[in-house]
C-alpha positions as CSV (number, residue, x, y, z in Angstrom):
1,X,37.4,-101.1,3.4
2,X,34.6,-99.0,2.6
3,X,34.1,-95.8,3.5
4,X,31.3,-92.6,3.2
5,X,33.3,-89.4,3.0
6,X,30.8,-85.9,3.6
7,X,32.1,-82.2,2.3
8,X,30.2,-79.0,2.6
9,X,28.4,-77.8,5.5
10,X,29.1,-75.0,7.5
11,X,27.4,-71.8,8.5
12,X,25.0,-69.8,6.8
13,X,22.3,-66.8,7.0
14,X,18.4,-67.9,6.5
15,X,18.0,-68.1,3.3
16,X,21.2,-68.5,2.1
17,X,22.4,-71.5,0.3
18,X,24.6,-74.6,0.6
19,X,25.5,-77.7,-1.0
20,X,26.7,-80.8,0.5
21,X,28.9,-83.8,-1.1
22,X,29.3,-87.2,0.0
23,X,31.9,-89.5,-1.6
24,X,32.3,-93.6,-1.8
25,X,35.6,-95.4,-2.0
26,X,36.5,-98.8,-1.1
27,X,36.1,-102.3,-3.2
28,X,32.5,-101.2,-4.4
29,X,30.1,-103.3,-7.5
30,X,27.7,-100.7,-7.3
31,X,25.7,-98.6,-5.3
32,X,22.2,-98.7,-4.6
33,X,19.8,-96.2,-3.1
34,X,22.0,-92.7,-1.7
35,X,20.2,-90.5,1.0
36,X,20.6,-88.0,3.5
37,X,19.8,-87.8,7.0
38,X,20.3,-85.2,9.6
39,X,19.6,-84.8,13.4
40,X,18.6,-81.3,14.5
41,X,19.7,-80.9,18.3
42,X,17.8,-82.8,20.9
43,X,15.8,-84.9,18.4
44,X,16.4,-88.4,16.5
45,X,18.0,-88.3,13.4
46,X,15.4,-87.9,10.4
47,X,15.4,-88.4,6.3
48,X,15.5,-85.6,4.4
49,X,16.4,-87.0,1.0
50,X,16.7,-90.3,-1.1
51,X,17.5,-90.9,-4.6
52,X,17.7,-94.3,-6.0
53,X,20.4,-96.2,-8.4
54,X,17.9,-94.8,-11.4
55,X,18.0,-91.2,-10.3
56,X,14.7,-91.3,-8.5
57,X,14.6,-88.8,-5.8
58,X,12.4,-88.3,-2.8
59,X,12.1,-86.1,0.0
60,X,11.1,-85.3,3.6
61,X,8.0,-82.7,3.1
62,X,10.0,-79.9,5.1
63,X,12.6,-79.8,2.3
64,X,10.1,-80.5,-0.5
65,X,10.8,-77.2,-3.3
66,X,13.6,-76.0,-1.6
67,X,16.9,-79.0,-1.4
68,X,18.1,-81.1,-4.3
69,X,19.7,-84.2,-4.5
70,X,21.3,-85.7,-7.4
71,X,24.1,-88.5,-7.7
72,X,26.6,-89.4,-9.8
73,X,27.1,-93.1,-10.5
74,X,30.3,-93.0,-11.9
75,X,32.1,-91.2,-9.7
76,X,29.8,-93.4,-6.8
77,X,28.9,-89.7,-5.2
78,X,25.9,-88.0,-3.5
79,X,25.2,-84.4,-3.4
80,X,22.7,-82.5,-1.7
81,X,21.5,-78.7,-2.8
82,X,20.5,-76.9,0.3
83,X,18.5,-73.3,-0.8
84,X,16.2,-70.9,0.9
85,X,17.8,-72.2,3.9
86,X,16.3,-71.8,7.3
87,X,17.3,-72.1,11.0
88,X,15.1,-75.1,11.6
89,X,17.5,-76.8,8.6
90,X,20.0,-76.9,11.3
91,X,22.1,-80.2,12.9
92,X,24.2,-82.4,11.4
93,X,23.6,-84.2,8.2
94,X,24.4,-87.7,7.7
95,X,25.6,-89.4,4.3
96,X,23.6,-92.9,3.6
97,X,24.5,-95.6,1.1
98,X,23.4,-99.5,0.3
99,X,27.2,-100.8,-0.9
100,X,27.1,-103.7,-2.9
101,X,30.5,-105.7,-2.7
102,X,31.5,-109.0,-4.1
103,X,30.0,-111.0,-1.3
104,X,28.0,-109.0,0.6
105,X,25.8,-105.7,0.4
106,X,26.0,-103.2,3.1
107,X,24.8,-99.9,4.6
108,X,26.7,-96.9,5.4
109,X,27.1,-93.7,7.2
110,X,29.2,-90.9,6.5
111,X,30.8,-89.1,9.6
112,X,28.3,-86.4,9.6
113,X,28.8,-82.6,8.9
114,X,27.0,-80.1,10.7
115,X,25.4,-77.2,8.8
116,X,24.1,-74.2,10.9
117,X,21.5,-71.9,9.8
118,X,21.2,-68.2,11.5
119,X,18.7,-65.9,11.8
């Protein structure tokens, strides 16, 4: 079985900072492109950043300057620098993976962990 583990999150002032972690586990070859989502109360669940299996990272304009994301290959994690934080950042943010096993490649979603920003 293969599973999306997120850590991190939680409450924070505008402005303020957080960082979020997402782990893999589970019979894995390799991993190709890592993102996260999140979905802000009332509204559909949005990108706000991807980084491919070369490191290439991309990001929702809103975020653009202000998040990070980075991954570690070996250690088949995400992570996700949250700064200058502000309330509109808030909802729950989603892990997303592309999971190449032996046989098959599959996409996955992390449990979601909810990060609130206060004025």
């Amino acid at each position: 079985q293969v599973q999306l583990v997120e850590t991190g999150g939680g409450l924070v002032q505008a402005g303020g900072s957080l960082g979020l972690s997402c782990a893999a586990s589970g019979s894995i070859v390799s991993i190709d492109g890592m993102g996260w989502y999140r979905a802000a109360p009332g509204k559909q669940r949005e990108l706000v950043a991807m980084i491919s299996a070369g490191g290439n990272p991309n990001y929702a304009d809103s975020v653009k300057g202000r998040f990070t994301i980075s991954r570690d290959n070996l250690k088949n994690m995400v992570y996700l620098r949250m700064n200058s934080l502000k309330p509109e950042d808030t909802g729950v943010y989603y892990c997303n993976a592309g999971i190449r096993r032996f046989t098959t490649t599959v996409t996955l979603w992390g449990q979601g962990t909810q990060v609130t920003v206060s004025l």
